[in-house]
ROPALO-753623 format. One record per residue: residue in three letters; x, y, z of N, C-alpha, C in turn. Coordinates in steps of 0.05 Angstrom, whole numbers, plus 5000, padded with zeros to 4 digits. Layout:
REM ROPALO-753623
alaXYZXYZXYZ;...
***
This chain:
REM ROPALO-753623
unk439452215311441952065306441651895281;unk442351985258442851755238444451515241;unk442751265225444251065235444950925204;unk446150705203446250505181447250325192;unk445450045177446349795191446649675163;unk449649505168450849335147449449045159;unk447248855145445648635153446048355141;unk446948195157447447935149450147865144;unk451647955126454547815138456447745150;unk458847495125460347475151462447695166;unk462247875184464147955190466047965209;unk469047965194472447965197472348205202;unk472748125226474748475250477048285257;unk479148265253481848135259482848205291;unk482148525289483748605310481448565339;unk479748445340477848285357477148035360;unk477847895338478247595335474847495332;unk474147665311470947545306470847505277;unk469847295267469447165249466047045246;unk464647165248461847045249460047305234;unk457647175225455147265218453747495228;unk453447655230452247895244452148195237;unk450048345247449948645225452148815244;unk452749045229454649195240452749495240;unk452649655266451449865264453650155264;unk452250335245454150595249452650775256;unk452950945273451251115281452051385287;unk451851685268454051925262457451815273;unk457151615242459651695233461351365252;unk460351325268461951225294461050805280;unk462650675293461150415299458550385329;unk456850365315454950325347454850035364;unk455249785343455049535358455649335332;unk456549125343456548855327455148675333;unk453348515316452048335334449548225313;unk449147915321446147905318444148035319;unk442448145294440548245290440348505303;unk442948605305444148915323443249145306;unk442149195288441549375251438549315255;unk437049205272434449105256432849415263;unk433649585276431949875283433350055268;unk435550045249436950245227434550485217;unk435650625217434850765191435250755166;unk437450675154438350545126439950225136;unk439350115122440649875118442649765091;unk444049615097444549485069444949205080;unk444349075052444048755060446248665045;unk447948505060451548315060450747995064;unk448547985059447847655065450347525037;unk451347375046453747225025455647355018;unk456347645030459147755023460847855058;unk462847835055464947945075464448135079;unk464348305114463948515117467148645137;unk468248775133471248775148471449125157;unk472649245175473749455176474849545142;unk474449785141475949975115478049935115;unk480249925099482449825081484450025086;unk486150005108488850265109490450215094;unk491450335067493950405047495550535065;unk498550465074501250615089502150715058;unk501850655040504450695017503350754990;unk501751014988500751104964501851394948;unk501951374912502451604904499751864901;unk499151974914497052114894497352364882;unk499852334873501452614858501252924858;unk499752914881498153284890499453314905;unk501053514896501553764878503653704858;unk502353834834505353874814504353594792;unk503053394805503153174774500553054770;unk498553384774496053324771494653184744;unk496453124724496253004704495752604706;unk496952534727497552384732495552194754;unk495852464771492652374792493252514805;unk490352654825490252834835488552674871;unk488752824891487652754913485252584911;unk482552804893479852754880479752464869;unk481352464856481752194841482451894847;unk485251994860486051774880484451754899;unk483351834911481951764935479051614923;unk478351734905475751554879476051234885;unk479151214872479651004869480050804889;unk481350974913481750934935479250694948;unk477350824942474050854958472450594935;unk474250464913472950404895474350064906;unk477050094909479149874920478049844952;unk476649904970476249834995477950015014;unk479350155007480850255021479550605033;unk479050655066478250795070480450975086;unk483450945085485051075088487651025076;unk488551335069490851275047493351495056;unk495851335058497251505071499551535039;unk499551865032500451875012503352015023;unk505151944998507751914993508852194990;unk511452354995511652674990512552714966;unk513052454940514752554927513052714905;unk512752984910509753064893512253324880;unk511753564871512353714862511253984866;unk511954134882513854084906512853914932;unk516253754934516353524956514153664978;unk513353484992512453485022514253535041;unk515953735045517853845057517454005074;unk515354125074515354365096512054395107;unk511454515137508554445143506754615122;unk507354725112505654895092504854665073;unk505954515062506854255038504054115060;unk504354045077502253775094500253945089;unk499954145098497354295104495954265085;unk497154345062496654305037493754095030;unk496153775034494153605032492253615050;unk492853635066489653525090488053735085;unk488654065076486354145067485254115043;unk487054045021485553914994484153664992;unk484853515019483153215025480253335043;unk480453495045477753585069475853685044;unk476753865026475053965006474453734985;unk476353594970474953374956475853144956;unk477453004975477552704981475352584990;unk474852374972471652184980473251975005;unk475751975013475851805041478951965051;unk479451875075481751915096484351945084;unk485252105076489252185065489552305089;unk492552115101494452285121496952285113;unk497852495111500852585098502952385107;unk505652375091507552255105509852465089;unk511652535098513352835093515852805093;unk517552885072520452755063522052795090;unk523952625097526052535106528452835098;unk529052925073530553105076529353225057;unk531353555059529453785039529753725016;unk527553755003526853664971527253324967;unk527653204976528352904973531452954964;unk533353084973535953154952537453024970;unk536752884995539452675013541152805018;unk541053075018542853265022543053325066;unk540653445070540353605097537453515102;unk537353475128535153385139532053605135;unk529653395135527753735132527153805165;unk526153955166525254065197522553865198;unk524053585219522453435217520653495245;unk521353605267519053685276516753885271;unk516854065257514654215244513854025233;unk514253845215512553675199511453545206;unk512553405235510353185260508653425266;unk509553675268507653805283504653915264;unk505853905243503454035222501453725216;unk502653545222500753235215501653055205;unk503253075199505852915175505752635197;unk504852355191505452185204506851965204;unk509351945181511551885178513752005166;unk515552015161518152105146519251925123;unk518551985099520251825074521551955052;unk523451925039524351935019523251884991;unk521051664997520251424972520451474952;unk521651374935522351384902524851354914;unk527151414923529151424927530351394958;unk532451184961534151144982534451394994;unk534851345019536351525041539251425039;unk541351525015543151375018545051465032;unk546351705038547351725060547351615088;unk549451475094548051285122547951395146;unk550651655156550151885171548051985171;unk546652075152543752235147541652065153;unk542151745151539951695154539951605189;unk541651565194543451515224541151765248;unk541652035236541052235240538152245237;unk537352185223533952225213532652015235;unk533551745233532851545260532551675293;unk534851935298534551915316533652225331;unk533052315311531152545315527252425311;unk526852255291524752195283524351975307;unk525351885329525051695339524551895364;unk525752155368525052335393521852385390;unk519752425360518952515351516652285357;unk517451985366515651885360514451785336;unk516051845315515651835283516851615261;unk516051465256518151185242518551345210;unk520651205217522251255182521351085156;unk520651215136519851025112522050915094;unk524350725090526050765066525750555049;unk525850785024525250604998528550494993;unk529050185005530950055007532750054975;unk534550084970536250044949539550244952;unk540850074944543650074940543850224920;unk543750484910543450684883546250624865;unk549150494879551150444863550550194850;unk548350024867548249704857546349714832;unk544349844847542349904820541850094795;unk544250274797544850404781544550314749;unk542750414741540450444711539550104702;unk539050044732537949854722534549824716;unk533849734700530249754693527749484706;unk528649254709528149044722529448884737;unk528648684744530348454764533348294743;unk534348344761537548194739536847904733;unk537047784720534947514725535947374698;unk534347224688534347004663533647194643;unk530247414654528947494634530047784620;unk532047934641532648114624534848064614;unk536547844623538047804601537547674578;unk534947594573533847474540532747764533;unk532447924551530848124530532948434531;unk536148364540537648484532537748774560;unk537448794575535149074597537849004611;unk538049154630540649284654538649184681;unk539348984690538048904703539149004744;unk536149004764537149004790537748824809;unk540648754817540848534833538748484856;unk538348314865535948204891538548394918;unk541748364914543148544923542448754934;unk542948984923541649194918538949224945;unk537149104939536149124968536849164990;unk537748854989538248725010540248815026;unk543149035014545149165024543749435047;unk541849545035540549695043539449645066;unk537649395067535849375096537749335107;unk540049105102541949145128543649375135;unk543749515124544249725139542349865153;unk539649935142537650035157536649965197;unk537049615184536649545206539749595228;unk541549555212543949675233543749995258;unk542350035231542150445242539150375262;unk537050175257535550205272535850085308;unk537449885305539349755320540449925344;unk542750095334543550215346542750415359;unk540150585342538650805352536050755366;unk535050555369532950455380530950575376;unk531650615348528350885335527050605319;unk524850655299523050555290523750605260;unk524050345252524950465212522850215204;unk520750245180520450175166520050095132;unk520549845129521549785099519349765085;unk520649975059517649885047518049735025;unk516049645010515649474993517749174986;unk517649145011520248795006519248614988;unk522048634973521348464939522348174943;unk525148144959527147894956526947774985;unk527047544977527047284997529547345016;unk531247425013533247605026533047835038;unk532847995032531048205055528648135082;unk527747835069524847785088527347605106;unk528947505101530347355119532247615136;unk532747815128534347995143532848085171;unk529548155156527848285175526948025197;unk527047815180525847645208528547585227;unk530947575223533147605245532847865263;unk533148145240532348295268530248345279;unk527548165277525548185292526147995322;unk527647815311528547605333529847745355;unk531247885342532648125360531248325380;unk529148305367528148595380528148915376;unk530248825347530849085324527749185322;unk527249505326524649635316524949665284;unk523849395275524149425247521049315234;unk519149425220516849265208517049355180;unk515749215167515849255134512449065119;unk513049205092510149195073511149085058;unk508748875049509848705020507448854999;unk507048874970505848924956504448714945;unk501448824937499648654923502148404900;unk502548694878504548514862507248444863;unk507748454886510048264895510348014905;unk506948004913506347704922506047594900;unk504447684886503447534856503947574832;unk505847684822507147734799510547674801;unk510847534773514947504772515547724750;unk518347724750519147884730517947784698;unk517247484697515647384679513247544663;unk512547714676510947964668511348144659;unk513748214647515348344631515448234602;unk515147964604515247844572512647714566;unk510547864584507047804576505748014573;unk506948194565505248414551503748434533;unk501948674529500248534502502148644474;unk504548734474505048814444507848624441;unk508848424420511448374422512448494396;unk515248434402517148584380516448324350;unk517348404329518248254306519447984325;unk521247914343522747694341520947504361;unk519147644372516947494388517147554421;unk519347734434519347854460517848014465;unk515148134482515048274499516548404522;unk515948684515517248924541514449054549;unk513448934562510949044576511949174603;unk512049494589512449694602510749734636;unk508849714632506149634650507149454678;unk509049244669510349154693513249244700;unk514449464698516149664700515149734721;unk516449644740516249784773518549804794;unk518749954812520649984823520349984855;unk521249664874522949554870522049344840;unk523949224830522549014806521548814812;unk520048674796518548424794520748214800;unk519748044819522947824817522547624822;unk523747414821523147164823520446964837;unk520046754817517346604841518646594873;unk521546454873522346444896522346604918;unk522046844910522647144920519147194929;unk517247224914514547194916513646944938;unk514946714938514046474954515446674984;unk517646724989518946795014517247025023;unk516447254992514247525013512047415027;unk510847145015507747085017508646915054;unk510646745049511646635074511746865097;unk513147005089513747235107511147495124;unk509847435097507147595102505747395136;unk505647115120504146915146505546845174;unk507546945164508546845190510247075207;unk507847335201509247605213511747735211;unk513947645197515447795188515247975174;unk513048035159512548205141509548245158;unk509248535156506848705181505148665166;unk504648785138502048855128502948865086;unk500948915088500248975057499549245054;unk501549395030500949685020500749624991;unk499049804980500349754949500849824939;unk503250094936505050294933503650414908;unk501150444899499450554881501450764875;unk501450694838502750954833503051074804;unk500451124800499151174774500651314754;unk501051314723502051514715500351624685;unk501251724677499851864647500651694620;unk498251624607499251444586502351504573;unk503951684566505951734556508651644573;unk507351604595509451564617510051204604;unk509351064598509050774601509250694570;unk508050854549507350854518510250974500;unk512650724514514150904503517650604503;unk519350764504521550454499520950374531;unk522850184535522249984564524550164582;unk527050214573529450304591528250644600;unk526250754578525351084586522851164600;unk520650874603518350804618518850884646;unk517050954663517351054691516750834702;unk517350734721516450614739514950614755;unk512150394759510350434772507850344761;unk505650174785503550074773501950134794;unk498950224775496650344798495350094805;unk495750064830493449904848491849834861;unk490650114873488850144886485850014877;unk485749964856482449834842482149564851;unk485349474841485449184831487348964853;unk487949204873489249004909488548804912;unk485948794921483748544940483948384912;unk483548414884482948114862485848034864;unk487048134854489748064857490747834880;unk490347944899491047854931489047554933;unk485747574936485347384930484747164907;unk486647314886487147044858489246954868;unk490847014884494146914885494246634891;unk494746624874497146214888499546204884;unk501646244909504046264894505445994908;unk506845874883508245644892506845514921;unk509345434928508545144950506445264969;unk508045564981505645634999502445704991;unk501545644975498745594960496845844977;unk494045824975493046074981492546215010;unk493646435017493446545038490746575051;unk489846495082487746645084486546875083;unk484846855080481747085077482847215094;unk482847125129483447245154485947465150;unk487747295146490547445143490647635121;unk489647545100489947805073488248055089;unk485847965112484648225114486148355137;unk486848225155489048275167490648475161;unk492048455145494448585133494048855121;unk491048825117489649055103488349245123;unk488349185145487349395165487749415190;unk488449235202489149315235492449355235;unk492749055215495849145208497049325203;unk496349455181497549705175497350015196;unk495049995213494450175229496350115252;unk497149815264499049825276502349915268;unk502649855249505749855235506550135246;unk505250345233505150645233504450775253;unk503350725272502050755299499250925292;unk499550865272495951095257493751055287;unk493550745288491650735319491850875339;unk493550925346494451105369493551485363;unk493451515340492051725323489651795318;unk489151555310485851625303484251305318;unk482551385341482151105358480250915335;unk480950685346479750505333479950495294;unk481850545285482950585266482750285251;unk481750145245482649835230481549655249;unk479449745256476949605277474049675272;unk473349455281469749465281469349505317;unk471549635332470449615360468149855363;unk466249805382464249985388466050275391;unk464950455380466950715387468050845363;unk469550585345471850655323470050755295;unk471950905277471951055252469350935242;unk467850945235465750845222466150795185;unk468550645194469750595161469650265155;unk467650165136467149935125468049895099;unk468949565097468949535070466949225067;unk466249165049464249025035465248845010;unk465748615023466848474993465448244982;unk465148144957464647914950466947714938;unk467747584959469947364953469747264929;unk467547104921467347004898466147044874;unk466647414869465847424848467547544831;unk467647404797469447434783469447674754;unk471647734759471348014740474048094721;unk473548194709475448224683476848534686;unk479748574693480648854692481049074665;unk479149294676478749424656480949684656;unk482449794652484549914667482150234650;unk481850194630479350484617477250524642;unk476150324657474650434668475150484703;unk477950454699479050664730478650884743;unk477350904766477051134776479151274778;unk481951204780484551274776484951404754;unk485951734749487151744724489151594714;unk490851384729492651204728492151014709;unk492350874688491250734670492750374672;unk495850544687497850354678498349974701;unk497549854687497149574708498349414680;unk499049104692500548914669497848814678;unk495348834694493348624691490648704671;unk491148774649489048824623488548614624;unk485248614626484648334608485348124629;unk485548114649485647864676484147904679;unk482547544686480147624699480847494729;unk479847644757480247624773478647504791;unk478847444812477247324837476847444853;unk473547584867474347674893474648014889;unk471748134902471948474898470048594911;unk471748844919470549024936468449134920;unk464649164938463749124923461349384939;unk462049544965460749704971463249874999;unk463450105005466250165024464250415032;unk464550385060463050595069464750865081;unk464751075089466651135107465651415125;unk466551335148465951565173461851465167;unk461151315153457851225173456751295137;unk457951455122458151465091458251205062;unk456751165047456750935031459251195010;unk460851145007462951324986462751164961;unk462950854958462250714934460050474935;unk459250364911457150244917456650104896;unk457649844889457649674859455849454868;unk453649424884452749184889451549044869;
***
């Protein structure tokens, strides 16, 4: 029996309520024990004396563009990066080319993740055929081939019949709904948050609206159908107030806030590194979709994060090809890769009044959380746990050590982040997975 014992630190299992000093044993593949001096008969060891030792890092909300935008990132790659960010499972998005629409499409991935993913991809499979909001896909083949949510992402389910419909088949199914929330008439060509800053820098801006029209309806349809819908990426202090009424309710509603939605404003749009002649920056790089929006808006996600209205943390990683970004601001794609740079991000954050989140809860949000949201636990046992038994997936961090983002030296073919040249706090610094060291920067 091969073993490996992680020796000496502190380790955060959330979903067991341990917070103390002690080695963690894996033994083929599995967790064997937690405990005082529990590793001292290992066969390999690694020594965590002064760094955080936590369950592996579940991503609900990632691009890794396989099939069709292998230019962009590929399984191999994202999952690199994946494995480089702490994260030892990544649940990728269908909007690939061709969509994740049919079980042949899932099969796809889980057998291109078996051949060269360095950690865990489980599919999540469009909501309707081709993403066209037209006709539903054959959403039970798709639960049945592995598919373990239903989304649209990149685009609304805007039909409300259809999505009415998708709730209540996907809810026979056992299956929660993903919707990438937006009002498509409200936000119609807009490029960032409607705000102060795109009107100094002249841009078609997206109302905080626009959301917010959306979840309430979502949550209406979830209401009524007593299926499971979750929101992804909540940008506006309004939306987090929608979801925490219908949690009060008892509405099956949970939702994800993003790395940079806690910690970035639309202010990041006019801190780019290139400005025009008159002295504005359009730093393309923070071109994302939902947009960057207010501190106020960021103070309400970070509130919302602590005080359970908001389930977990994803970080809607979503890499693209230099040309994608290297170009005007209104014809830039939307989207910033995050999988490297989550955990610095998350613990540099100070946002306004609510000042810095705990350790506990950021890890929280990063692993048992997310495995609950999705019911992934119920899937794969012990999923976002150090319990004796569970995935033998570790992550390894050093809280306090400080580092400078290099976006060239990404394991991501994704290049595109507004954090060049930040130096950050706090990084994943060894991720093991299934009893496996996959990265290793000690």
């Amino acid at each position: 029996m091969t073993s490996l014992a992680i020796r000496g630190g502190r380790v955060i299992d959330p979903a067991n309520g341990v917070d103390a000093v002690a080695d963690v044993v894996i033994a083929d593949g599995r967790v064997a024990a937690v405990g005082p001096d529990a590793g001292k008969d290992a066969a390999e060891t690694i020594d965590a004396r002064g760094l955080v030792v936590c369950p592996g890092f579940v991503d609900i909300h990632a691009h890794l563009r396989e099939p069709g935008f292998e230019h962009k990132e590929t399984i191999a790659t994202g999952t690199l990066a994946a494995a480089r960010g702490g994260f030892t499972t990544v649940c990728a998005m269908p909007n690939t080319e061709p969509p994740i629409d049919n079980a042949g499409a899932v099969e796809f991935v889980l057998r291109t993740t078996q051949a060269q993913g360095a950690v865990r991809v489980l599919p999540i499979a469009c909501v309707t055929k081709g993403r066209a909001g037209r006709e539903l896909a054959e959403l039970a083949e798709l639960a049945q081939a592995g598919a373990i949510a239903f989304s649209d992402d990149g685009a609304p389910v805007a039909d409300a019949h259809l999505m009415r419909r998708a709730l209540e088949y996907a809810g026979m199914l056992g299956v929660p709904v993903i919707d990438h929330c937006e009002d498509p008439s409200l936000a119609a060509g807009g490029v960032m948050h409607e705000g102060w800053v795109s009107t100094r820098l002249g841009l078609r801006g997206v109302p905080a609206s626009a959301e917010e029209a959306m979840v309430a309806r979502d949550i209406a349809l979830a209401e009524q159908t007593g299926s499971h819908v979750h929101i992804a990426h909540v940008s506006t202090a309004g939306a987090v107030d929608l979801i925490r009424n219908a949690k009060a309710r008892r509405v099956r509603v949970t939702a994800e806030v993003t790395p940079h939605h806690l910690a970035l404003t639309h202010e990041a749009v006019l801190t780019g590194p290139g400005e025009t002649p008159g002295g504005l920056a359009y730093d393309t790089n923070a071109k994302v979709n939902p947009p960057l929006r207010t501190p106020a808006d960021t103070d309400a996600c970070l509130a919302g994060l602590l005080d359970g209205t908001i389930d977990c943390i994803a970080t809607d990683h979503a890499p693209h090809a230099v040309q994608d970004k290297l170009c005007e601001f209104d014809a830039a794609a939307f989207g910033i890769s995050g999988l490297e740079t989550a955990l610095g991000l998350l613990l540099t954050t100070r946002v306004g009044a609510v000042r810095e989140p705990p350790l506990q809860r950021l890890i929280e949000a990063l692993t048992i959380a997310p495995a609950r949201t999705l019911g992934l636990d119920a899937r794969i046992a012990g999923l976002g746990t150090l319990s004796p038994g569970a995935q033998g997936d570790v992550t390894i961090i050093d809280p306090e050590a400080e580092w400078v983002v290099e976006p060239e030296t990404f394991a991501s073919k994704g290049k595109n982040t507004p954090l060049a040249g930040r130096r950050l706090t706090g990084r994943v610094v060894a991720t093991v997975y299934g009893g496996r060291v996959v990265f290793d920067d000690r």
